[in-house]
FIVEX-954722 format. One record per residue (C-alpha): x, y, z; residue in one letter. Coordinates in steps of 0.05 Angstrom, whole numbers, plus 5000, padded with zeros to 4 digits. Layout:
<nodes>
((X Y Z) A);
...
</nodes>
This chain:
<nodes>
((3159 1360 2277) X);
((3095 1346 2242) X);
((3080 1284 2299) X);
((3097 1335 2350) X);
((3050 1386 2319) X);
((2992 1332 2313) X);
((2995 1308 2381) X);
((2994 1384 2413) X);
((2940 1397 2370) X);
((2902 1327 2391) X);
((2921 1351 2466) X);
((2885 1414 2450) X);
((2821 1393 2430) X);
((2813 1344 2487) X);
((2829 1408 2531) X);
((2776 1448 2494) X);
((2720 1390 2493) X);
((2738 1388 2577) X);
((2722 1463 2585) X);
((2666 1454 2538) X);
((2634 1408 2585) X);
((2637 1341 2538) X);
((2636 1282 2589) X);
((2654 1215 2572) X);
((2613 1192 2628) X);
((2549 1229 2601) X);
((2541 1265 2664) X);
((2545 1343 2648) X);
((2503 1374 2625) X);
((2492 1399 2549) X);
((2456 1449 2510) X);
((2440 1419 2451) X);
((2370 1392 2427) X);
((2387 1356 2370) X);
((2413 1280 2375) X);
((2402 1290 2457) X);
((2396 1227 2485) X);
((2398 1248 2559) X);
((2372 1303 2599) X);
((2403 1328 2673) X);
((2348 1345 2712) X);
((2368 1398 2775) X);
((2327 1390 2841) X);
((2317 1409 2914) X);
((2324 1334 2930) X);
((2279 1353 2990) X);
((2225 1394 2971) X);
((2163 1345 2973) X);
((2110 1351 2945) X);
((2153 1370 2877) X);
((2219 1331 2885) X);
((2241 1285 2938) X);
((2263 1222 2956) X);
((2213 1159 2954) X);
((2212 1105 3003) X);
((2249 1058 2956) X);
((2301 1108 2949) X);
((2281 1140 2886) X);
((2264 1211 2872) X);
((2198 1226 2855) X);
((2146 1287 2871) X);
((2106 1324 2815) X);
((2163 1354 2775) X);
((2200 1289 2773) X);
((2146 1242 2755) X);
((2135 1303 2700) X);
((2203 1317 2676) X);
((2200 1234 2671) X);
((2143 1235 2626) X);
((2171 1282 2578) X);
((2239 1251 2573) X);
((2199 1191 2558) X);
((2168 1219 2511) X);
((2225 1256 2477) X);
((2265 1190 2476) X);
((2316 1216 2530) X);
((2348 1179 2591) X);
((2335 1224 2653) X);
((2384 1239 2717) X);
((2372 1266 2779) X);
((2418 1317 2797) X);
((2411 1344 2869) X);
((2423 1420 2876) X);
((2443 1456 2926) X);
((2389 1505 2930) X);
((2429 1568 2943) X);
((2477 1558 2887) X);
((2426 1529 2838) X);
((2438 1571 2781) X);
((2503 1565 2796) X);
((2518 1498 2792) X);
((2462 1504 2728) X);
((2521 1552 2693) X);
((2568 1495 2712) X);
((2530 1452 2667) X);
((2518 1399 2726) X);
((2447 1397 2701) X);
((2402 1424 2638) X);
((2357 1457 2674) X);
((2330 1475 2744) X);
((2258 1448 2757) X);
((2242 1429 2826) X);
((2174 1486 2855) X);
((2223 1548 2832) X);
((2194 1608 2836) X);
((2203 1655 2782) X);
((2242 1715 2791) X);
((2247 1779 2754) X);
((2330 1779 2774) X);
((2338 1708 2736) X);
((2310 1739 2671) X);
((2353 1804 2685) X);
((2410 1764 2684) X);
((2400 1722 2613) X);
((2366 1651 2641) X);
((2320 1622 2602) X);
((2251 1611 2640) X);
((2193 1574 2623) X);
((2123 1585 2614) X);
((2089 1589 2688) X);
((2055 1522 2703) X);
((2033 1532 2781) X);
((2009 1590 2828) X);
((2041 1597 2896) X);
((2037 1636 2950) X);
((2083 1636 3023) X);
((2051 1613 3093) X);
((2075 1612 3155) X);
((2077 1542 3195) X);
((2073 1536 3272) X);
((2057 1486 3325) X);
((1987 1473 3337) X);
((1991 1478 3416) X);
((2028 1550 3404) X);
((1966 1596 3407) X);
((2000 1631 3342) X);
((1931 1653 3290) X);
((1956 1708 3250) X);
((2031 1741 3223) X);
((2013 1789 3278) X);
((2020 1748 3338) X);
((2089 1724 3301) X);
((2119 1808 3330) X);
((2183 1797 3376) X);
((2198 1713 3348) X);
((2243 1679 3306) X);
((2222 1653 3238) X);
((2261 1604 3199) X);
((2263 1603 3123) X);
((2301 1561 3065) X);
((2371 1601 3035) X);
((2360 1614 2960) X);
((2286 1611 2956) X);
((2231 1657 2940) X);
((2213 1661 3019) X);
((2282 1691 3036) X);
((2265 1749 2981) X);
((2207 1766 3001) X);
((2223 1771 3075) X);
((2287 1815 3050) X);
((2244 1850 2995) X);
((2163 1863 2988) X);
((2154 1840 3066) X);
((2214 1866 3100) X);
((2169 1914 3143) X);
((2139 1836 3170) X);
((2204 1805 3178) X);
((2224 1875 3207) X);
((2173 1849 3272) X);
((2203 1784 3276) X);
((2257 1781 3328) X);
((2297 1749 3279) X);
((2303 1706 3210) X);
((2341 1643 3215) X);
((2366 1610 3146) X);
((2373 1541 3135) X);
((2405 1501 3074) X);
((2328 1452 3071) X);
((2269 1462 3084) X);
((2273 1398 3125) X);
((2328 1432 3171) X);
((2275 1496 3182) X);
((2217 1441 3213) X);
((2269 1412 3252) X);
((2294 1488 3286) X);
((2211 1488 3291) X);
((2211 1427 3325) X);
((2263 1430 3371) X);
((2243 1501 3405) X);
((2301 1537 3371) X);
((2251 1582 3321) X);
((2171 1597 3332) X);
((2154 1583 3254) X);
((2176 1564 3194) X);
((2167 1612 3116) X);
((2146 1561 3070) X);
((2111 1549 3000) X);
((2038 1524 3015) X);
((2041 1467 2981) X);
((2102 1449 3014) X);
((2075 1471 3081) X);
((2011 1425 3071) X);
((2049 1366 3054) X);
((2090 1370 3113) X);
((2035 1386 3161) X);
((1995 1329 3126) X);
((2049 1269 3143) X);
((2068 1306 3209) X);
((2028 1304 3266) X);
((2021 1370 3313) X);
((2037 1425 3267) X);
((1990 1483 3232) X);
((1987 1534 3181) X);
((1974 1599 3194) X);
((1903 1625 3145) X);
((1945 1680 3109) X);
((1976 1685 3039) X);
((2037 1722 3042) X);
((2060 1733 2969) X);
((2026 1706 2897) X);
((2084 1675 2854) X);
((2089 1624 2799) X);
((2139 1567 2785) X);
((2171 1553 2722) X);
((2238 1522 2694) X);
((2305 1556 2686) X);
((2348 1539 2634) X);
((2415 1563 2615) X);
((2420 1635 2577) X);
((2419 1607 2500) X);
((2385 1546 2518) X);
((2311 1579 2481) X);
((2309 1516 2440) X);
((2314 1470 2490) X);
((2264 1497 2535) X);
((2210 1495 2476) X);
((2229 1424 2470) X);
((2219 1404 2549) X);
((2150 1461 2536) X);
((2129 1424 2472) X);
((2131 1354 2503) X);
((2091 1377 2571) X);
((2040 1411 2523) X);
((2027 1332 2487) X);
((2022 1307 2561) X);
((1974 1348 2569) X);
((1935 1336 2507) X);
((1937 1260 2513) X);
((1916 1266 2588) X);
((1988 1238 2628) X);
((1998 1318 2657) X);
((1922 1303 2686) X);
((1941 1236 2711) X);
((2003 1254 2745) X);
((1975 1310 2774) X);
((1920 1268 2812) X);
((1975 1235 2854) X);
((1986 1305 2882) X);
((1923 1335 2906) X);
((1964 1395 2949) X);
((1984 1408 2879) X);
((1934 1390 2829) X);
((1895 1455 2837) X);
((1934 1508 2823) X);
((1977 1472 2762) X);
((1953 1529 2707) X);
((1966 1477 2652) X);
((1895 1449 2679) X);
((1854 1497 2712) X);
((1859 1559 2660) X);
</nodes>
């Protein structure tokens, strides 16, 4: 009896560890701070200039060569976990990553609902993108087209929110799962622009010929982090660590690689 009550119990505890998230593999994610050794990083694995992949088949952009520097610095091995970027906080919950970090907008609904969010580090605002031959100059001359925008990101809420009397002139919004898949409706006839970030918008126009952004802001937002609701401690860790890049100059040297990005990164320019 008492073998047969040991090895239920034993059975238990693996089952609780499981739902816990404990991974023999080291590959979910985990809230603690203290003896981390690893730290799951959540991106839009096509989001240049912030996260993306590199020619030799890395990711890189900003917030990865970033979130590298600190997990250097901490002493932590990092992973690159691509999100999906409509169920980001989703699959964040599901402890597939630490944190979400990728040019995320921060949103008065994700603090609502218990998330964690970081200090602001960059100021944003929307554009619209079009084709340079289209003869398109303002929002305006937009009335009675289709726009495309990402699913999940700050674009889609404003057009749904704060601009819905805009979007209300379009003759439709068209959502796609990437960015990438917006430029390519834009591309291919099937939408007359495309909702973007600016710095994302510049960084596609600048390695793709025969494309334009529209000279209007459309919406001032700021990025941050999102961790888990709980996870306070580890955000001042990941907060703590960018605040010594800064200090010892990496942030600045980073940010040079980047410059559709380097002048709005508040961690510099306040």
């Amino acid at each position: 009896m008492k073998r047969i009550t040991a090895l239920l119990l034993a059975a238990l505890m693996t089952a609780l560890l499981v739902s816990c998230g404990s991974s023999s593999s080291g590959k979910t994610g985990s809230s603690s701070v203290e003896g981390r050794t690893s730290f799951i990083m959540g991106i839009d694995p096509e989001y240049p200039p912030f996260s993306y992949l590199g020619d030799d088949g890395n990711y890189t952009g900003f917030d990865v060569e970033v979130c590298q520097a600190v997990c250097d610095y901490l002493g932590w091995e990092l992973t690159i976990f691509g999100v999906n970027w409509d169920e980001k906080l989703v699959q964040l919950d599901s402890l597939e990553c630490d944190c979400v970090w990728s040019g995320m907008t921060i949103l008065d609904s994700m603090k609502e609902a218990g998330y964690v969010i970081s200090a602001p580090y960059y100021d944003n605002t929307q554009v619209l993108v079009v084709k340079e031959d289209s003869g398109f100059a303002s929002s305006a001359d937009l009335a009675g087209k289709q726009v495309a925008v990402q699913l999940g990101t700050s674009g889609e809420v404003l057009l749904n929110g704060d601009l819905a009397d805009l979007a209300a002139t379009f003759s439709g919004v068209v959502t796609c799962d990437s960015f990438l898949k917006c430029f390519t409706e834009l591309a291919g006839g099937a939408v007359d622009a495309v909702f973007v970030d600016l710095p994302v918008a510049a960084s596609y126009a600048a390695a793709n010929a025969g494309y334009k952004i529209i000279d209007e802001q459309l919406g001032a937002e700021q990025y941050g982090i999102a961790f888990r609701s709980g996870d306070a401690a580890l955000c001042k860790a990941v907060e703590d660590a960018v605040a010594a890049l800064v200090a010892n100059g990496t942030y600045a040297q980073i940010a040079e690689k980047y410059p559709d990005v380097v002048n709005n990164l508040l961690l510099l320019n306040d």
